[in-house]
C-alpha positions as CSV (number, residue, x, y, z in Angstrom):
1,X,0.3,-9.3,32.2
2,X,0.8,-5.5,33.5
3,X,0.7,-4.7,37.2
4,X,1.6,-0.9,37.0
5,X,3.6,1.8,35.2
6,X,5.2,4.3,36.5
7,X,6.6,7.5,34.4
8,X,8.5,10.7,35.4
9,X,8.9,13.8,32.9
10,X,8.0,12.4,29.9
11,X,5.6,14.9,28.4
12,X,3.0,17.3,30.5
13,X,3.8,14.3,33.4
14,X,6.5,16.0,35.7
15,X,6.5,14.4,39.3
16,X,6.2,10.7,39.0
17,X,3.3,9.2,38.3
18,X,1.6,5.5,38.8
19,X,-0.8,3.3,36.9
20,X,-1.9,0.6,39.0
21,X,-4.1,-2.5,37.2
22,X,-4.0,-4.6,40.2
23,X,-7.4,-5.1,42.0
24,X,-8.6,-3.7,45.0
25,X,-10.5,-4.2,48.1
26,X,-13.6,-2.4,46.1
27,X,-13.2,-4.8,43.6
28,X,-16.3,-5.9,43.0
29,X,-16.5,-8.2,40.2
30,X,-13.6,-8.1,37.4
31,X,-10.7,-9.0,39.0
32,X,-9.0,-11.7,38.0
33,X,-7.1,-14.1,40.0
34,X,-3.0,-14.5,38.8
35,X,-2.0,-17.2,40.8
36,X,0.4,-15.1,42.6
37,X,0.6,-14.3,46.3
38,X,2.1,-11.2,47.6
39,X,2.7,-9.9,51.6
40,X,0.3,-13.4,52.3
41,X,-2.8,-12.1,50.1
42,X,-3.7,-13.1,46.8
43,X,-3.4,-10.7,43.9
44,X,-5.7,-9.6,41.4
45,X,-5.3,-8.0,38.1
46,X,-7.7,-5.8,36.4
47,X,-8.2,-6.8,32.3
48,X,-9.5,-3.3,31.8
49,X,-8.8,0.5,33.3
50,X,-10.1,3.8,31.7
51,X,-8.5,6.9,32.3
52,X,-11.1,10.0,32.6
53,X,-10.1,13.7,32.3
54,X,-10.4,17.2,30.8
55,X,-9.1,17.8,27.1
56,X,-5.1,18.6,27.4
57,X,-5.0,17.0,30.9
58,X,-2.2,14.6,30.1
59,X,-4.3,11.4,29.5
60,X,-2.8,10.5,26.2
61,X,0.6,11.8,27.4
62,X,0.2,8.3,29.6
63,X,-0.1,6.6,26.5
64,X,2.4,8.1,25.0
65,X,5.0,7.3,28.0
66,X,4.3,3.7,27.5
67,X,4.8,3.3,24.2
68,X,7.9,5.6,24.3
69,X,9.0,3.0,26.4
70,X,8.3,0.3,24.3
71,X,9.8,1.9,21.8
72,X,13.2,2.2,24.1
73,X,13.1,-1.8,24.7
74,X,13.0,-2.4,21.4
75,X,14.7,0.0,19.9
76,X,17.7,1.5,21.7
77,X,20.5,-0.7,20.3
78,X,20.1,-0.3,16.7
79,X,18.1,2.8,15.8
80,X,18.9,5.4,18.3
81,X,22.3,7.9,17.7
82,X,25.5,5.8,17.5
83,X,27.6,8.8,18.3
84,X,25.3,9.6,21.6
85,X,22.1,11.1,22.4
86,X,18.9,10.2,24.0
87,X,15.4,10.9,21.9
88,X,13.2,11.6,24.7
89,X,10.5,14.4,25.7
90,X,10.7,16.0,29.6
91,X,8.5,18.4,30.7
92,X,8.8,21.5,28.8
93,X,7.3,24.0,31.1
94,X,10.0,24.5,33.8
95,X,13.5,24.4,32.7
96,X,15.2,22.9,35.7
97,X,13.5,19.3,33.7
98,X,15.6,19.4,31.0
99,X,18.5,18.6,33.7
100,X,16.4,15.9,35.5
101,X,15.9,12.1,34.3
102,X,12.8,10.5,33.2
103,X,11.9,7.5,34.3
104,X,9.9,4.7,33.0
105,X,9.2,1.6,35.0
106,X,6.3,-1.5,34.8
107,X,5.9,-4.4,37.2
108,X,5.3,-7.4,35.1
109,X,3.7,-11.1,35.6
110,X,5.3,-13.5,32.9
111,X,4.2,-17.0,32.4
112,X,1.5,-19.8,32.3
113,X,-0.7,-19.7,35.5
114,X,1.0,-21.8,38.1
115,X,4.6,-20.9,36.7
116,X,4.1,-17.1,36.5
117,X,7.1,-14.8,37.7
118,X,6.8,-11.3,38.8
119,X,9.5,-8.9,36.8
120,X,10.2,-5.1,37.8
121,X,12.1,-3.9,34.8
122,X,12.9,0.1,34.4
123,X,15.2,3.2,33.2
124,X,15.9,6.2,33.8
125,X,17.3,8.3,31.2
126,X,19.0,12.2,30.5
127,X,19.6,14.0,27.2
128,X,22.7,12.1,26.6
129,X,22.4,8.1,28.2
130,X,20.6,6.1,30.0
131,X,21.3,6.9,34.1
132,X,19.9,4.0,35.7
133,X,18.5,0.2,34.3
134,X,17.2,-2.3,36.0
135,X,15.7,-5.3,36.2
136,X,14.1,-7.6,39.6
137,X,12.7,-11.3,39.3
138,X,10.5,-12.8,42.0
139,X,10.6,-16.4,40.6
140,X,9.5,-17.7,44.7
141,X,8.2,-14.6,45.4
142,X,11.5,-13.1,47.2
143,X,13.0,-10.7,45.0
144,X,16.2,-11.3,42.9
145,X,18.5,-8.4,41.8
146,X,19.4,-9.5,38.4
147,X,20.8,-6.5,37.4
148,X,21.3,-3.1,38.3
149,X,23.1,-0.3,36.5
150,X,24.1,2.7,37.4
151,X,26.0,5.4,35.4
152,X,26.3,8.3,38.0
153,X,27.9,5.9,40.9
154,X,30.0,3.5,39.5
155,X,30.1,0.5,41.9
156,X,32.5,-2.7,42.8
157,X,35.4,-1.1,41.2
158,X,34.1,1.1,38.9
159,X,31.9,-1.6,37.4
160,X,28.9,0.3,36.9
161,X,26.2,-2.9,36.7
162,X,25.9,-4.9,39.3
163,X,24.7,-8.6,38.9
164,X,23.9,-10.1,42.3
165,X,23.2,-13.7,43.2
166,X,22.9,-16.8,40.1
167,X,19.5,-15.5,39.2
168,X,20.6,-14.6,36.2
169,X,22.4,-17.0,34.3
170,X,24.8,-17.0,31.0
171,X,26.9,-14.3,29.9
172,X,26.7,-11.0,31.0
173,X,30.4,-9.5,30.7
174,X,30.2,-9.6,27.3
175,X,27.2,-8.2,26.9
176,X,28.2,-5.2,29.3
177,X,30.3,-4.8,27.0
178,X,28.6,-4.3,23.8
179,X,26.2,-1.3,25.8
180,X,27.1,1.8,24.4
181,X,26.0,4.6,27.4
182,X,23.0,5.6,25.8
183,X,21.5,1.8,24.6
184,X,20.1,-0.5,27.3
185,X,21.2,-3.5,28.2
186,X,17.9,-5.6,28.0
187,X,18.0,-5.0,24.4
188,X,21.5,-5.8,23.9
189,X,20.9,-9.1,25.6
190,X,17.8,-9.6,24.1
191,X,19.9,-9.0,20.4
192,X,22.1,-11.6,21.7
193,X,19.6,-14.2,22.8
194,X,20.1,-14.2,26.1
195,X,17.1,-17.0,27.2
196,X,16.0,-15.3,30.3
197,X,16.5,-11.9,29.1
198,X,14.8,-12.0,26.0
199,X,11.4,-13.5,28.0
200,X,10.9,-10.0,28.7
201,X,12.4,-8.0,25.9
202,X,9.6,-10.4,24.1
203,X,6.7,-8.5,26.1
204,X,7.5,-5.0,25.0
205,X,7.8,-6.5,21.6
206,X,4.4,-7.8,21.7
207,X,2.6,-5.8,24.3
208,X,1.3,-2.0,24.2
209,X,-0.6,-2.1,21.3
210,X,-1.5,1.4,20.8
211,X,-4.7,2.3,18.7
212,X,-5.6,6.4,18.0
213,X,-8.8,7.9,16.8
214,X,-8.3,9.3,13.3
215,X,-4.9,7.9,13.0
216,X,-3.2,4.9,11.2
217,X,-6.8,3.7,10.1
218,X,-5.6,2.9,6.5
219,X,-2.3,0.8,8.1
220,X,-4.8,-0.8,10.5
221,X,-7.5,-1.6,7.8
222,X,-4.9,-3.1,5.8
223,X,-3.9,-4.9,8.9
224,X,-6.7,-6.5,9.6
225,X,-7.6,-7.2,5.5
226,X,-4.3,-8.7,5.8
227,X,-5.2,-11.2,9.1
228,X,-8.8,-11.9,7.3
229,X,-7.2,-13.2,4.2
230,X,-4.2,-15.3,5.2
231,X,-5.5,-16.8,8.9
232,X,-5.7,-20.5,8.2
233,X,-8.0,-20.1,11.8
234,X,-11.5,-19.9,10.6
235,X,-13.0,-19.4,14.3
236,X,-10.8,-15.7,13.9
237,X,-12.7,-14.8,10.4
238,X,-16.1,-15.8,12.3
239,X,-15.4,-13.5,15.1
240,X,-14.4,-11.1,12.8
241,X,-18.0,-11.4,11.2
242,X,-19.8,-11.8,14.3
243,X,-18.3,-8.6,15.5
244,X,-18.7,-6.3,12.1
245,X,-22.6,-7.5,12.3
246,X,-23.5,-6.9,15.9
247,X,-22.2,-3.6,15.7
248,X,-25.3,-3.0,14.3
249,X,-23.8,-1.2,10.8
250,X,-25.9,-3.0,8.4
251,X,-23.4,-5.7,7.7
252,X,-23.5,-9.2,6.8
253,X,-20.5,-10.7,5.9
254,X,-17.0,-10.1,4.5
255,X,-15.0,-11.0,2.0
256,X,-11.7,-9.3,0.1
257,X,-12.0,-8.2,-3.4
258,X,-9.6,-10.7,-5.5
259,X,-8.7,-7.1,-7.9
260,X,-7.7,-4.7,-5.5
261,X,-7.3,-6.5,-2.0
262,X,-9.4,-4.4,-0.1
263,X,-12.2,-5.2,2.1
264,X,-15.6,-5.8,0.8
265,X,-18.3,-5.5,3.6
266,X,-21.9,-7.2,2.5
267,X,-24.7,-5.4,3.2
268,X,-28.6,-6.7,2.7
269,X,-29.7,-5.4,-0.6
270,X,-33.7,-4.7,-1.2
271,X,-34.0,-7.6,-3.2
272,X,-32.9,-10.0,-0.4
273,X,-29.4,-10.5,-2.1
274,X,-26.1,-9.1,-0.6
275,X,-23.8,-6.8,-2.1
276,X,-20.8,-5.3,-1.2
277,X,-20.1,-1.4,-1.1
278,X,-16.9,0.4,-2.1
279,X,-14.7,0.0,1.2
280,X,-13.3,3.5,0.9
281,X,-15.4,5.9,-1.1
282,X,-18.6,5.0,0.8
283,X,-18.2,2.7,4.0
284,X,-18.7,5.4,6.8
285,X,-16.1,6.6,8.7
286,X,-17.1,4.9,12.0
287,X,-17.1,1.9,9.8
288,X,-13.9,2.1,8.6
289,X,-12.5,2.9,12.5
290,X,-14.6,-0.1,13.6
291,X,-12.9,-2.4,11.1
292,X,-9.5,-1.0,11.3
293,X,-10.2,-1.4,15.5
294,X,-11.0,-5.1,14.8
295,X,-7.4,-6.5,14.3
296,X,-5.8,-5.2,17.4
297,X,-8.5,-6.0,19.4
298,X,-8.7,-10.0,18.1
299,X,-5.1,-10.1,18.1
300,X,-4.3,-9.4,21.9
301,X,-7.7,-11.1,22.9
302,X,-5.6,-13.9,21.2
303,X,-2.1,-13.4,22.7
304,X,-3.3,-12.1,26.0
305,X,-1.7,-8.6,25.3
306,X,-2.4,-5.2,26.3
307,X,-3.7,-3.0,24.3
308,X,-3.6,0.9,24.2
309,X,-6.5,3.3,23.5
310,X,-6.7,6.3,23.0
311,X,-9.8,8.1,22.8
312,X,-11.7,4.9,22.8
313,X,-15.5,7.2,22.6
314,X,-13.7,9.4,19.6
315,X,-14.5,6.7,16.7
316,X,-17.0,4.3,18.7
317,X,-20.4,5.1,19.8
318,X,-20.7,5.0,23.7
319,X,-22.9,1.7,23.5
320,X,-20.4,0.0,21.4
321,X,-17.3,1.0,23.4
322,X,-19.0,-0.1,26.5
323,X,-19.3,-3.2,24.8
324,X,-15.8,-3.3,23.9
325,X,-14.9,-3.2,27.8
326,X,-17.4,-5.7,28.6
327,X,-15.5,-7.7,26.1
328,X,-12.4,-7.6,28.4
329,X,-14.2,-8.3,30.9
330,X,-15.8,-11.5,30.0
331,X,-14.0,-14.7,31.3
332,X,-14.9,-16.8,28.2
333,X,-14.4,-13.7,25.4
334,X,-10.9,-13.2,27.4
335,X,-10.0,-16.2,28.3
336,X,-5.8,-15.4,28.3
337,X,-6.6,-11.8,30.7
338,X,-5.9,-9.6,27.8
339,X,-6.1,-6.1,29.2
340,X,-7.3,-2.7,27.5
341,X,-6.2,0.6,28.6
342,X,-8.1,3.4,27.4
343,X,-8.4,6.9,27.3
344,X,-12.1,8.7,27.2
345,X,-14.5,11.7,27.4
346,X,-17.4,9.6,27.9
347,X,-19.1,9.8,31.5
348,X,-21.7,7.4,30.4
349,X,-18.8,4.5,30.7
350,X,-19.4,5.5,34.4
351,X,-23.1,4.5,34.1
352,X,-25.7,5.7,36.4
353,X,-26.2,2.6,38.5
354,X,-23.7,-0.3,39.2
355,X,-25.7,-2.9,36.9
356,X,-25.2,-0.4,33.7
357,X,-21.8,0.8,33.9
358,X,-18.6,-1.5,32.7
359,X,-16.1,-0.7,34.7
360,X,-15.3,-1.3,38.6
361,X,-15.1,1.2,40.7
362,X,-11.1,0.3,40.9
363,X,-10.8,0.2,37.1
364,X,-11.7,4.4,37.1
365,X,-8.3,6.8,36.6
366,X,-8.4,10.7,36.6
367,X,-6.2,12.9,35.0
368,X,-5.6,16.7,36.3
369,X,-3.2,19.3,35.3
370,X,-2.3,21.7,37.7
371,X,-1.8,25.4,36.4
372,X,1.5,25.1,36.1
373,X,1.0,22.8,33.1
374,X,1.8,19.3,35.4
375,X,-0.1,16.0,34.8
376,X,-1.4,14.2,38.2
377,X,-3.2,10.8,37.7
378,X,-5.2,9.9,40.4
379,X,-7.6,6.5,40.9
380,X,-11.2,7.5,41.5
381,X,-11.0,5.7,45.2
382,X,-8.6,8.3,45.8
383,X,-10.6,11.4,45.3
384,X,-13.1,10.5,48.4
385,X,-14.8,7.7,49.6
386,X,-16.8,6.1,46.8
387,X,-19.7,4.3,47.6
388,X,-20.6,1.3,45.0
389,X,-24.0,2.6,44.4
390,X,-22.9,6.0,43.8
391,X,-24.2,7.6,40.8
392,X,-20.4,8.2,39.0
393,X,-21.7,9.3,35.7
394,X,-23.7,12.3,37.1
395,X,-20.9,13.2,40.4
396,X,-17.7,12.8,37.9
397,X,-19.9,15.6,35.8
398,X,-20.5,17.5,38.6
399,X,-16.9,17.5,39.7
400,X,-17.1,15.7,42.7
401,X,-13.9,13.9,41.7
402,X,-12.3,16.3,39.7
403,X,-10.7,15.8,35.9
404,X,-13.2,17.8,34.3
405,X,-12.9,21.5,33.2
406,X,-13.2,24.3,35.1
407,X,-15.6,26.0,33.2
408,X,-19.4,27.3,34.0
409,X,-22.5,26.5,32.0
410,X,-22.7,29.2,29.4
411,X,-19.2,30.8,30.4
412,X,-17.9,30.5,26.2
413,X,-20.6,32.5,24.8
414,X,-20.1,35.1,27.8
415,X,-16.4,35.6,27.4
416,X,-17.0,35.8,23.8
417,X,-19.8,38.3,23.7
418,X,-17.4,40.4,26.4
419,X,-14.5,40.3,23.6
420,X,-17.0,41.7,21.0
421,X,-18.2,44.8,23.6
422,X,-14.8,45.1,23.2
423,X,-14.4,45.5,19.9
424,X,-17.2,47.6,19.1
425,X,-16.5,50.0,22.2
426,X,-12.9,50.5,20.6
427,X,-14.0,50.9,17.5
């Protein structure tokens, strides 16, 4: 379950940045209780946030800072440069960044309810290695240092990880050793085995699902053909079904053609029979990105993952991504807190009046970019005092809270017909 992220110059994000899914005060009715107690309070955790904001504001740049650090966990050890080298993006727009680490960072609960365990794993790397790594338990809620590493100030003796108190157990020398400068050490151990360390080496593996309008739909589709053909579950082909008819695309059931092993969606015939049409040559599109959406989504709502997406509006129609949310949200349709983060365009998400909209006032995030080129994300509390029965839709549209562009009502076809004068006065 994910607490927060935090990123520094990855991408259009510069100054650090914070993604918080924990529940607050204006919580109003999707929290869900962890089990977990911090500074005497009970804490909540949010199964869905949306992140609102102009086109090129850095909203999928979030996105992509999370599964760049997936990619990292899993990753470092075996695939990236033997011989040295670090493949990661800083901000681009001031040079100064190239010389400054980024840093990537989540705040974890692991576990069963009852036995969960807070973690605070992160890195911070350069061009060449990784600068910092490390990696906090709270098994009774006081914090354990299990490790902490630190290339620019070697400590105990030149040492440069430091492994305080018997929190962590087994080897760790050895592994130390076999930590070239620019792999991390959580995937070393995690190659290794190491029982404790590979609990949360295991969440990056399976975590961070990230799903893109217009993008991997054929690897997806196949993905989810795959999962419909070989589940020995039948409840997940009935969900599957359920979900492709109340979409409300004229489906009726599904089945995999034996030939070619492609999907075969059923549609009501005018003589009462059904018949399938050809997946790929004329499904719609939004078919195809609602079936190709359908694996991921079943898959973490089974595994209690988290899944990424972005552009959630782009390929869904705003009723059915609202329902998608809502989905999330539901205690029985979620029962393991599976959490969705999502990117979007779409003020009506915000809905006019509490009982319409999906989302808690807690669960809205804003992206800006500054004209410099810098990403801020903000929470919608944040921007000014937000009143529940506050119209969001219609006062995010009218910019009272900021992440939408600055531009006038009519202002492109005025610039455009200036250009023209232009050209016809020079000509």
């Amino acid at each position: 379950m994910l607490l927060s992220f935090r990123v520094a110059n990855h991408r259009s994000i510069r100054d650090e940045q914070e993604l918080s899914l924990v529940a607050t005060e204006l919580n109003e009715r999707t929290g869900r209780d962890t089990g977990v107690r911090s500074e005497g309070k009970q804490v909540s955790c949010l199964p869905a946030v949306g992140i609102f904001g102009a086109n090129a504001s850095g909203k999928s740049n979030l996105l992509s800072a999370m599964r760049f650090m997936r990619k990292a966990v899993r990753e470092s050890f075996a695939e990236w440069d033997k011989d040295g080298g670090v493949p990661r993006e800083p901000f681009t727009l001031a040079d100064e960044a190239r010389e400054e680490t980024s840093l990537f960072e989540v705040d974890l609960l692991l576990g069963s309810r009852g036995k969960r365990v807070r973690y605070t794993y992160g890195f911070e790397l350069s061009d060449e290695r990784v600068e910092a790594e490390w990696l906090h338990a709270y098994p009774s809620g006081r914090k354990q240092e299990w490790f902490d590493r630190d290339a620019g100030r070697p400590a105990d003796g030149g040492d440069e990880f430091v492994f305080r108190g018997s929190g962590l157990r087994g080897p760790k020398e050895s592994y130390v050793a076999l930590t070239r400068p620019n792999s991390l050490f959580l995937t070393v151990a995690a190659a290794m085995n190491h029982p404790q360390l590979t609990a949360v080496h295991r969440w990056f593996r399976d975590n961070l699902w990230l799903v893109t309008a217009g993008q991997d739909v054929e690897a997806r589709t196949r993905w989810a053909r795959n999962l419909l053909m070989h589940t020995a579950d039948d409840d997940m082909r009935k969900r599957f079904v359920t979900l492709l008819r109340v979409a409300d695309l004229g489906i009726t059931d599904v089945s995999v053609d034996a030939d070619t092993g492609d999907p075969q969606l059923l549609h009501r015939a005018s003589d009462g029979r059904d018949k399938p049409l050809d997946f790929w040559k004329q499904e719609s599109l939004g078919t195809h990105a609602w079936f190709a959406f359908l694996g991921p989504l079943l898959h973490v709502l089974d595994q209690g993952g988290t899944l990424l997406a972005d552009e959630l509006d782009s390929s869904l129609h705003p009723l059915l991504a609202a329902e998608v949310i809502r989905l999330f949200q539901d205690r029985e349709s979620n029962p393991r807190t599976a959490q969705l983060i999502f990117t979007t365009h779409d003020a009506t998400l915000l809905g006019p009046s509490v009982a319409e909209r999906p989302l808690d006032r807690d669960q809205v995030w804003i992206t800006l970019k500054s004209g410099t080129g810098e990403t801020e994300l903000y929470p919608l509390t944040a921007a000014r005092k937000i009143r529940n029965d506050e119209n969001l839709e219609r006062r995010y549209l009218h910019g009272h809270y900021g992440g939408i562009p600055r531009i006038t009502t009519g202002e492109v076809a005025r610039q455009l017909a200036l250009v023209e004068e232009g050209r016809k006065a020079t000509a």
